[in-house]
VOGU-3710 file (C-alpha; in Angstrom, 3 decimals, decimal comma):
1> xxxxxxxxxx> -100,910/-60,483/-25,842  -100,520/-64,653/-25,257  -100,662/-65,187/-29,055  -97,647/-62,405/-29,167  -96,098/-64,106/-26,559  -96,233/-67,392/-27,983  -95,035/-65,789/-31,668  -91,927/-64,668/-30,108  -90,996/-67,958/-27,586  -91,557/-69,834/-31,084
11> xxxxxxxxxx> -88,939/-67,568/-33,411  -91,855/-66,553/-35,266  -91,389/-62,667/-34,453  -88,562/-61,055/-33,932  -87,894/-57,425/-32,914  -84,408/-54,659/-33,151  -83,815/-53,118/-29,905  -81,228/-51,089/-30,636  -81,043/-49,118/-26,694  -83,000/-50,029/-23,354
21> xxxxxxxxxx> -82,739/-47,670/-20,869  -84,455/-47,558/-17,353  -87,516/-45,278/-16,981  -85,685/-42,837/-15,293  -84,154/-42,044/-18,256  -87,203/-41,302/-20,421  -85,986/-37,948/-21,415  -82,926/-39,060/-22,734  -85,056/-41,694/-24,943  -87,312/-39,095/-25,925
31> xxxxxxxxxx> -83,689/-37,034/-27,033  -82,790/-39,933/-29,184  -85,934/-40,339/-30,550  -85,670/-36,720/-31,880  -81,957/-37,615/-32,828  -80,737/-35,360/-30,402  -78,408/-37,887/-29,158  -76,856/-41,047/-31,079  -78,073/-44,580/-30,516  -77,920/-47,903/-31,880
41> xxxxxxxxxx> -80,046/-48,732/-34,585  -83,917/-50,358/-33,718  -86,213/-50,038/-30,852  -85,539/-47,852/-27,595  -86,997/-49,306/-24,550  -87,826/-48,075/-21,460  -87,320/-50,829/-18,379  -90,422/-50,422/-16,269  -89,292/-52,842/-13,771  -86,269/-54,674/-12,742
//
């Protein structure tokens, strides 16, 4: 996980999150996942903590 860490602080890796939603809303993730419901495009996230 540090060397992952360290890839992203240094521009090296780069992700798409297209949606983060808070864990609550897991379901609805899951829906969008299975295209269900519309979402921007790359990664859905669920925020574990605030």
């Amino acid at each position: 996980m540090a060397d992952i860490s360290k890839m992203i602080d240094n521009g090296d890796l780069k992700t798409n999150v297209g949606s983060v939603l808070p864990f609550h809303d897991a379901v609805k993730a899951h829906e969008m996942l299975e295209g269900k419901l519309e979402h921007a495009k790359g990664r859905i996230v669920l925020k574990v903590v605030d």
